[in-house]
MARBA-3410 file (N, C-alpha, C, O; in Angstrom, 1 decimal):
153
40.0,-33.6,9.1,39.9,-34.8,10.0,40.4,-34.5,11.4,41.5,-33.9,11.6 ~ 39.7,-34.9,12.2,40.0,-34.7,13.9,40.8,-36.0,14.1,40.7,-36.9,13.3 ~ 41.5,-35.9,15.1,42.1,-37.2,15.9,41.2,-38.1,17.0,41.6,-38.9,17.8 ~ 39.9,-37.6,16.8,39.1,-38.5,17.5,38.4,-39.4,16.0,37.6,-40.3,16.2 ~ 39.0,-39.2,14.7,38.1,-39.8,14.0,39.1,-41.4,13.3,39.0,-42.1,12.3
39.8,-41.6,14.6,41.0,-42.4,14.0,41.2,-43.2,15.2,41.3,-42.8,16.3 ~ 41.4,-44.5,14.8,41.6,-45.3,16.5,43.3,-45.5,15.5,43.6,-45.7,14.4 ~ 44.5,-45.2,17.0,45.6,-45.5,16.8,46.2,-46.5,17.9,46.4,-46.3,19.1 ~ 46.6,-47.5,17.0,47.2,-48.9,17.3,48.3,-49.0,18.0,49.4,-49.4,17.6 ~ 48.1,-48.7,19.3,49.5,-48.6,20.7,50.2,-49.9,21.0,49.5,-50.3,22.0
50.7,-50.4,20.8,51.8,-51.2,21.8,51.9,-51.1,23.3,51.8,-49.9,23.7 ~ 52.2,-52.1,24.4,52.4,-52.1,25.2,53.0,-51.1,26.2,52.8,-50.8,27.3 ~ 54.3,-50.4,24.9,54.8,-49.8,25.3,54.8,-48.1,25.2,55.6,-47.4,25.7 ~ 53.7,-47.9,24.1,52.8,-46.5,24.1,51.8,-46.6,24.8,51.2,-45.5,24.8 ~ 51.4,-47.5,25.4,50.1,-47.5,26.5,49.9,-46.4,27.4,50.6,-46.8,28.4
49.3,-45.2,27.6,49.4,-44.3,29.1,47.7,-44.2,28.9,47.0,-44.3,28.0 ~ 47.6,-43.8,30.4,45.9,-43.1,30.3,45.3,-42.2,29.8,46.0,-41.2,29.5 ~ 44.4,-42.1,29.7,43.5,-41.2,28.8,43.0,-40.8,29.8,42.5,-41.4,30.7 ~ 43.1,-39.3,29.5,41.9,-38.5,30.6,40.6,-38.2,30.3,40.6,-37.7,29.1 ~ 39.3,-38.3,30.8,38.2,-38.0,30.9,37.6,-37.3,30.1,36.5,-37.6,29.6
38.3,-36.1,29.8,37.6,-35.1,28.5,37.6,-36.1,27.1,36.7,-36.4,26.3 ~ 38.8,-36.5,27.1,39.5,-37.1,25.5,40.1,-36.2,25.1,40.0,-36.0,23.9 ~ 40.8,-35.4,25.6,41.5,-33.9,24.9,43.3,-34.5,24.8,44.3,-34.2,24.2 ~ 42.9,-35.6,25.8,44.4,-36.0,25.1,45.1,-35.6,23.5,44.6,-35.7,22.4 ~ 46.3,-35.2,23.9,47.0,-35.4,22.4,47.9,-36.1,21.7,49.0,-36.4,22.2
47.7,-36.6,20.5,48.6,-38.4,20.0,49.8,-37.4,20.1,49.8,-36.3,19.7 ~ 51.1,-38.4,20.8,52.5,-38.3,19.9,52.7,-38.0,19.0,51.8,-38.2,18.2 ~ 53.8,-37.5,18.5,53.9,-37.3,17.0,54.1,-38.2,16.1,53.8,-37.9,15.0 ~ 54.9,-39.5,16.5,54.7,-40.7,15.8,53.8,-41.2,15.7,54.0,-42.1,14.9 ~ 52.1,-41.2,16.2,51.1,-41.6,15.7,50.3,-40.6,15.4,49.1,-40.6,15.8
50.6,-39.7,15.0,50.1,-38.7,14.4,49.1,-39.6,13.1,49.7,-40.4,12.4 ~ 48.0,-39.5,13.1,47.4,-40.5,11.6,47.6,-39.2,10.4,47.5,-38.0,10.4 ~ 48.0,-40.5,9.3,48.2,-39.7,8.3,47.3,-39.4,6.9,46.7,-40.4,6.7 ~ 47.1,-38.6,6.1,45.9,-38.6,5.7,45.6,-39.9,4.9,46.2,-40.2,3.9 ~ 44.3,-40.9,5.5,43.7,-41.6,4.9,42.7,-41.6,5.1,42.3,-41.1,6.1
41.8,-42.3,4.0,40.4,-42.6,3.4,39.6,-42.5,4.8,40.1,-43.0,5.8 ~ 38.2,-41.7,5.1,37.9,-42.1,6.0,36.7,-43.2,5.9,35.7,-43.0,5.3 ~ 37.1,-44.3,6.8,36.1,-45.2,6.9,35.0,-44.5,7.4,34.2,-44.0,6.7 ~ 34.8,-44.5,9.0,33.8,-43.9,9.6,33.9,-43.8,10.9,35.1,-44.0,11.2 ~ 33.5,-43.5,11.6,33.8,-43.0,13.2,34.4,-44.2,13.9,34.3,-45.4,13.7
35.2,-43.6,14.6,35.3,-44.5,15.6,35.0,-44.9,17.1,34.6,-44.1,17.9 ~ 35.3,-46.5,17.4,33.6,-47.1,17.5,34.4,-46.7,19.3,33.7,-46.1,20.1 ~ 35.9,-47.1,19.6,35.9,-46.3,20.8,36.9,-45.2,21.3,38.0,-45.3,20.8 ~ 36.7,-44.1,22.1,37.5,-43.1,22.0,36.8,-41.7,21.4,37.1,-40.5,21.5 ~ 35.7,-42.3,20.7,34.8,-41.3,20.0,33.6,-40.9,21.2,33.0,-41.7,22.0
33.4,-39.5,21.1,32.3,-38.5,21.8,31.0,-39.2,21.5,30.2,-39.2,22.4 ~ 30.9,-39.8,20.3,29.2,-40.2,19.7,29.1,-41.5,21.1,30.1,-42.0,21.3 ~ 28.1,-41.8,21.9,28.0,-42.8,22.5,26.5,-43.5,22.3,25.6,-43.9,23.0 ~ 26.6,-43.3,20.8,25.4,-43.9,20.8,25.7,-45.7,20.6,24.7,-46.5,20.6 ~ 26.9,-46.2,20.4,27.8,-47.1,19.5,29.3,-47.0,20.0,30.3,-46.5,19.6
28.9,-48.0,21.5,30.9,-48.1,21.8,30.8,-49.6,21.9,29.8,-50.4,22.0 ~ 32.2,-49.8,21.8,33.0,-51.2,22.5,33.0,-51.6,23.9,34.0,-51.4,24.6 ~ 31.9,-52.2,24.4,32.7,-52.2,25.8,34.1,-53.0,26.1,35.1,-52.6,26.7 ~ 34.0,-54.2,25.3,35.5,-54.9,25.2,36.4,-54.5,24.3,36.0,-54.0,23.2 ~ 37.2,-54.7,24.5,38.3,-54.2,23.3,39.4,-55.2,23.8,39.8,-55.1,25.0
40.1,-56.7,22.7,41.1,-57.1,23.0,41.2,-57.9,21.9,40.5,-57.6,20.9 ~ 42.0,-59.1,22.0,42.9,-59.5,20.6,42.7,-61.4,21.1,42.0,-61.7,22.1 ~ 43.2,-62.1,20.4,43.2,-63.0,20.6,43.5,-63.9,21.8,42.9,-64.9,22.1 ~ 45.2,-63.1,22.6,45.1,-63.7,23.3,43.5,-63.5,24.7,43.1,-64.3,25.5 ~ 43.2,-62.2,24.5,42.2,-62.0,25.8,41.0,-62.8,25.0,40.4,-63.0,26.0
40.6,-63.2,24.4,39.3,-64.2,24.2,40.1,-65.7,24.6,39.4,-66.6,25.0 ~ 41.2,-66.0,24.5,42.1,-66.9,25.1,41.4,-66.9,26.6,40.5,-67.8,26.8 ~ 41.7,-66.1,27.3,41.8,-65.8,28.5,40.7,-66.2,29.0,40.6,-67.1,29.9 ~ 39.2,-65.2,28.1,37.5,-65.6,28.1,37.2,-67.2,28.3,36.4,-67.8,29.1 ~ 38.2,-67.7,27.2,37.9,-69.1,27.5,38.3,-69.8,28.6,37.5,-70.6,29.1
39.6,-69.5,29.1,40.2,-70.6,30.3,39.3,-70.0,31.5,39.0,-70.8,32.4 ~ 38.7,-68.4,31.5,38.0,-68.1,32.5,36.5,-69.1,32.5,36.0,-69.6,33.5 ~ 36.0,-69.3,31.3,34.6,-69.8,30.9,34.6,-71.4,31.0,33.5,-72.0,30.9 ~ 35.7,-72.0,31.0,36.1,-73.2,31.1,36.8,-73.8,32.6,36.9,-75.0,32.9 ~ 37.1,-72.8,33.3,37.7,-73.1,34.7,36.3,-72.6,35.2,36.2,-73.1,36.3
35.6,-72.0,35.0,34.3,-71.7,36.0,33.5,-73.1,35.9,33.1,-73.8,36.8 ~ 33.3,-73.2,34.3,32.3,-74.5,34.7,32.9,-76.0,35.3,32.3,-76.8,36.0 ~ 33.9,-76.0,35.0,34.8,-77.0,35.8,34.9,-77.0,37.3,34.6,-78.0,37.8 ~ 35.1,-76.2,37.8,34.7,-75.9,39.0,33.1,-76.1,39.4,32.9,-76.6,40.5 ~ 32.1,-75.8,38.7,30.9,-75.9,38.9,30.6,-77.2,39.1,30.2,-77.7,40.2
30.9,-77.9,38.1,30.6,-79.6,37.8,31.5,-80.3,39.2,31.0,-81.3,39.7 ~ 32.7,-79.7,39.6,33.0,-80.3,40.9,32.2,-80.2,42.1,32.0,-81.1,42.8 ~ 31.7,-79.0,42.4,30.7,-78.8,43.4,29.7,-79.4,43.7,29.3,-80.0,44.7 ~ 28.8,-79.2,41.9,27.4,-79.8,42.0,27.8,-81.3,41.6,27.3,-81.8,40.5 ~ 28.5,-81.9,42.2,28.8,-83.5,41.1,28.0,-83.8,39.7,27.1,-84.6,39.4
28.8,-82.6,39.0,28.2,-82.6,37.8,26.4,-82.7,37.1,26.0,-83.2,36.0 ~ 25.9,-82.2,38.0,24.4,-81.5,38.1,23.9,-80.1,37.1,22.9,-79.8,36.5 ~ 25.5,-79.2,37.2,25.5,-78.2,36.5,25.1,-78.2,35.2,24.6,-77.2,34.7 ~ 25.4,-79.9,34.5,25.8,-79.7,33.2,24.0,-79.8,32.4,23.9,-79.8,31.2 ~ 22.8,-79.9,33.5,21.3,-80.3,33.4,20.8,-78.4,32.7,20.3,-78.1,31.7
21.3,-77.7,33.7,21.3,-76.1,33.6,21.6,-75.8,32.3,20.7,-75.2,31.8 ~ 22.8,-76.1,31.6,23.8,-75.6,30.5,23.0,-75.0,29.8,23.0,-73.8,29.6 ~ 21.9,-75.9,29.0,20.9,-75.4,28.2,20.3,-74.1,28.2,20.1,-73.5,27.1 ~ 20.1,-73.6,29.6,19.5,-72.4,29.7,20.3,-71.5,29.5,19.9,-70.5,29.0 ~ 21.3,-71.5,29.7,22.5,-70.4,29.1,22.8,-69.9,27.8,23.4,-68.8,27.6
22.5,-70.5,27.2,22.2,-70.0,25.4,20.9,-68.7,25.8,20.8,-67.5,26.1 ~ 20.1,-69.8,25.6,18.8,-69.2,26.0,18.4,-68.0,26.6,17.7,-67.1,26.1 ~ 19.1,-67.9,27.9,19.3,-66.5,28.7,20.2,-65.7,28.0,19.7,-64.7,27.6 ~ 21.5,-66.0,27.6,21.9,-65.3,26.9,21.8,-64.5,25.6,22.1,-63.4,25.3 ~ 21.0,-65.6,25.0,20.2,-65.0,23.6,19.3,-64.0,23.8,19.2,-63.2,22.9
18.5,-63.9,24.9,17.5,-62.8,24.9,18.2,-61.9,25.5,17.8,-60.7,25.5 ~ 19.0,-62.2,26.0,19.8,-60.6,26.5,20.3,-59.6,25.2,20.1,-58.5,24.8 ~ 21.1,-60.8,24.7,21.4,-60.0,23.2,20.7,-59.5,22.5,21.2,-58.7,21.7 ~ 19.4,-59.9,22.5,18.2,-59.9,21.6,17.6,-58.3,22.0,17.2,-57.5,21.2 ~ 17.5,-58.1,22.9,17.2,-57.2,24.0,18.1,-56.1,23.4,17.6,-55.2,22.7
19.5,-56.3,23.6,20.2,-55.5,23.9,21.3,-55.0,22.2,22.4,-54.4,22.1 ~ 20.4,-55.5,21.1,20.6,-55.6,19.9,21.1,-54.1,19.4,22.0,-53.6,18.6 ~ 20.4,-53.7,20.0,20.4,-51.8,19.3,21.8,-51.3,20.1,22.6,-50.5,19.5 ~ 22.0,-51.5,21.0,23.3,-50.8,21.6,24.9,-51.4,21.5,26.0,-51.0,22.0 ~ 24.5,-52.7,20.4,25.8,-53.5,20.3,26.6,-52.0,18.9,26.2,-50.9,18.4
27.9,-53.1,18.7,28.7,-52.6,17.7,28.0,-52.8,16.1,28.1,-52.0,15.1 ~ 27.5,-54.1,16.2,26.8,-54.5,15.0,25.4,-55.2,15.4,25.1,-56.3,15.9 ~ 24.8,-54.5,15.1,23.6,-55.1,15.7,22.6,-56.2,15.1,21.9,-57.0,15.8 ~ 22.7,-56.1,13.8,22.5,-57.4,13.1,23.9,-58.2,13.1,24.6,-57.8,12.2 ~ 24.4,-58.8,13.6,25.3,-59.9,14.0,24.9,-59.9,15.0,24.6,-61.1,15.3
24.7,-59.1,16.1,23.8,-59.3,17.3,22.3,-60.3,17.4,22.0,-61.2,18.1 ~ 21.6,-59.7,16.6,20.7,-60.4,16.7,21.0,-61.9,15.9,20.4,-62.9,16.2 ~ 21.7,-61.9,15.0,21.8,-63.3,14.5,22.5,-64.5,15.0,22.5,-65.6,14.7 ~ 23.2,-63.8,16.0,24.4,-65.0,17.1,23.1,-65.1,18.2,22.8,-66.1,18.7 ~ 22.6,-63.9,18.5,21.3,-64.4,19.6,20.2,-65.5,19.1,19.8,-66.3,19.9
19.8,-65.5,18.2,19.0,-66.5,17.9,19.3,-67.6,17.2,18.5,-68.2,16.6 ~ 20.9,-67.9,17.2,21.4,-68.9,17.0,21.7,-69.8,18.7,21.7,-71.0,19.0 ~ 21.9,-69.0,19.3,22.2,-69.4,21.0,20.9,-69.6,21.6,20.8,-70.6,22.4 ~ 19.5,-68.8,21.3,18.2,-69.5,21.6,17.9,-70.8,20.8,17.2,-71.7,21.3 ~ 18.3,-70.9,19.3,17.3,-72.2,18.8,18.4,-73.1,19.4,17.9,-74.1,19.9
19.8,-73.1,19.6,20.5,-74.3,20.1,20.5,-74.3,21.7,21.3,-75.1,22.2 ~ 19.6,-73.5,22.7,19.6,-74.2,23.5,18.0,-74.8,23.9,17.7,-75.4,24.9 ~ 17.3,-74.5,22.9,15.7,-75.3,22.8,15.9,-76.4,22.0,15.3,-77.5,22.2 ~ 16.8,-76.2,21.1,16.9,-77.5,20.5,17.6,-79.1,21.8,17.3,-80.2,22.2 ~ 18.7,-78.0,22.1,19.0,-79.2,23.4,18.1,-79.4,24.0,17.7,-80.6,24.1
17.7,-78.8,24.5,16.1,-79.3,26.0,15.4,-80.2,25.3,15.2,-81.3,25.7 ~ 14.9,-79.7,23.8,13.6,-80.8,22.9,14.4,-82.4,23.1,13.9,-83.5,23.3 ~ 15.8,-82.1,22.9,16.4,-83.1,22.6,16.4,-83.9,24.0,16.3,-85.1,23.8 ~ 16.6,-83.6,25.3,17.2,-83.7,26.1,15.5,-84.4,26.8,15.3,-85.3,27.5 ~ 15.1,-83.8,26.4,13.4,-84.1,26.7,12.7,-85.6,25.8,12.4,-86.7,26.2
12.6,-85.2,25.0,12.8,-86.7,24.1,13.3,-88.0,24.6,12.7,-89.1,24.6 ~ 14.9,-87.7,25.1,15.1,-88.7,25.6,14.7,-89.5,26.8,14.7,-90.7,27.0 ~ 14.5,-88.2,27.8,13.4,-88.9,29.2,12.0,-89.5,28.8,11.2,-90.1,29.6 ~ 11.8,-89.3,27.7,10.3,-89.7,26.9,10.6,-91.2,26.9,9.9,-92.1,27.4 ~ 11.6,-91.4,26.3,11.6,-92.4,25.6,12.4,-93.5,26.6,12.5,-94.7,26.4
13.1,-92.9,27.9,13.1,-93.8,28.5,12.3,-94.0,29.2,12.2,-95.2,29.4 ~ 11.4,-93.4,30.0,10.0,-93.8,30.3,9.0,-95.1,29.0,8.2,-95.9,29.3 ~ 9.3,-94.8,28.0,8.6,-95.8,27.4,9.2,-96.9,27.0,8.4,-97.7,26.4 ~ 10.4,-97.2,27.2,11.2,-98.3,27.0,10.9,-99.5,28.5,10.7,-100.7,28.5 ~ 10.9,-98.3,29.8,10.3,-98.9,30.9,9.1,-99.1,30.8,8.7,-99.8,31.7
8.1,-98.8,30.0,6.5,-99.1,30.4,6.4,-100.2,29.4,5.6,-101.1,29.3 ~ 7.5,-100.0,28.4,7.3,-101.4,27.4,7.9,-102.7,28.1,7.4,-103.8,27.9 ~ 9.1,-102.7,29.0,9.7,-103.8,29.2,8.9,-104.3,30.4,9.1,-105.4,30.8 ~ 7.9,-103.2,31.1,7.0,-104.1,32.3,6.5,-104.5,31.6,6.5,-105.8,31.8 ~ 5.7,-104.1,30.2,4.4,-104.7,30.0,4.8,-106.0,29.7,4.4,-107.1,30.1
5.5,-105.9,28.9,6.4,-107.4,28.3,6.3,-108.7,29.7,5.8,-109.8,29.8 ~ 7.1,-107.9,30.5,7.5,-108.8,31.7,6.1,-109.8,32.1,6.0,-111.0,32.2 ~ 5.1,-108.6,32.3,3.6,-109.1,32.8,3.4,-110.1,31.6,3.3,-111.3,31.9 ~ 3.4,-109.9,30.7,2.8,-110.7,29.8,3.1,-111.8,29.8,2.3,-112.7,29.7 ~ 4.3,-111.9,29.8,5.3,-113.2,29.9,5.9,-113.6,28.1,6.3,-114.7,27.6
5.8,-112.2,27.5,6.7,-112.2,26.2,7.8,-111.6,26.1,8.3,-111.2,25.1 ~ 8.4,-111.6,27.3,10.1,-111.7,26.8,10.9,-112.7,26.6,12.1,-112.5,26.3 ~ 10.2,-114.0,26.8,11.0,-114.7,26.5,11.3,-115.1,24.7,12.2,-115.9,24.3
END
């Protein structure tokens, strides 16, 4: 077993850079010791058919959110809350990105299945969202007609 076939778990305070080749060599405290081999690993490894672009832990999806939540907050102040008409399309565009880009994820069926869960929920919103301008257009063509008729009372 090679030391590229093993991702080892640094602390803040084993953190230094990696140079370019990967010819780095682990410390002798993370030296890995012999275990079971799962299968390649997905970053740090030569194969680039299958990397990570992100790599982080809970708090950095933390972070994703205050970033993904202070942008549209920001947005909705600009456009006096106009932005939130768009929202829909963001599944949608997102989904076919992923959909697209299925073959180069880490797992690519969970890829494609979170993407076409973000396309039917943001067509489902528009149908939905659409419906309702239907129906208030026909609430108004009902309450003229009423009015003309003179059966609302």
């Amino acid at each position: 077993m090679s030391t590229e076939d093993h991702i080892v778990d640094l602390g803040p305070e084993d953190a230094r850079p990696v140079s370019p080749s990967g010819s780095e060599e682990l410390p002798e405290e993370a030296q890995p010791t012999q275990q079971p081999h799962i299968g390649p690993a997905l970053c740090g490894s030569r194969d680039d058919t299958a990397r990570a672009s992100f790599i982080g832990n809970a708090y950095d999806l933390a972070a994703l959110g205050a970033l993904g939540s202070g942008v549209l907050a920001l947005l909705s102040c600009v456009t006096c809350n106009m932005v939130y008409y768009c929202l829909p399309l963001l599944p949608i565009a997102l989904g076919i990105v992923g959909l697209v880009a299925a073959e180069q994820s880490v797992n690519a069926r969970r890829t494609r299945i979170w993407s076409w869960i973000g396309v039917a929920a943001g067509i489902l919103i528009i149908l939905v969202m659409l419906a309702a301008v239907v129906l208030y257009f026909i609430f108004i063509a009902l309450m003229l007609y009423m009015g003309y008729t003179d059966k609302l009372d």
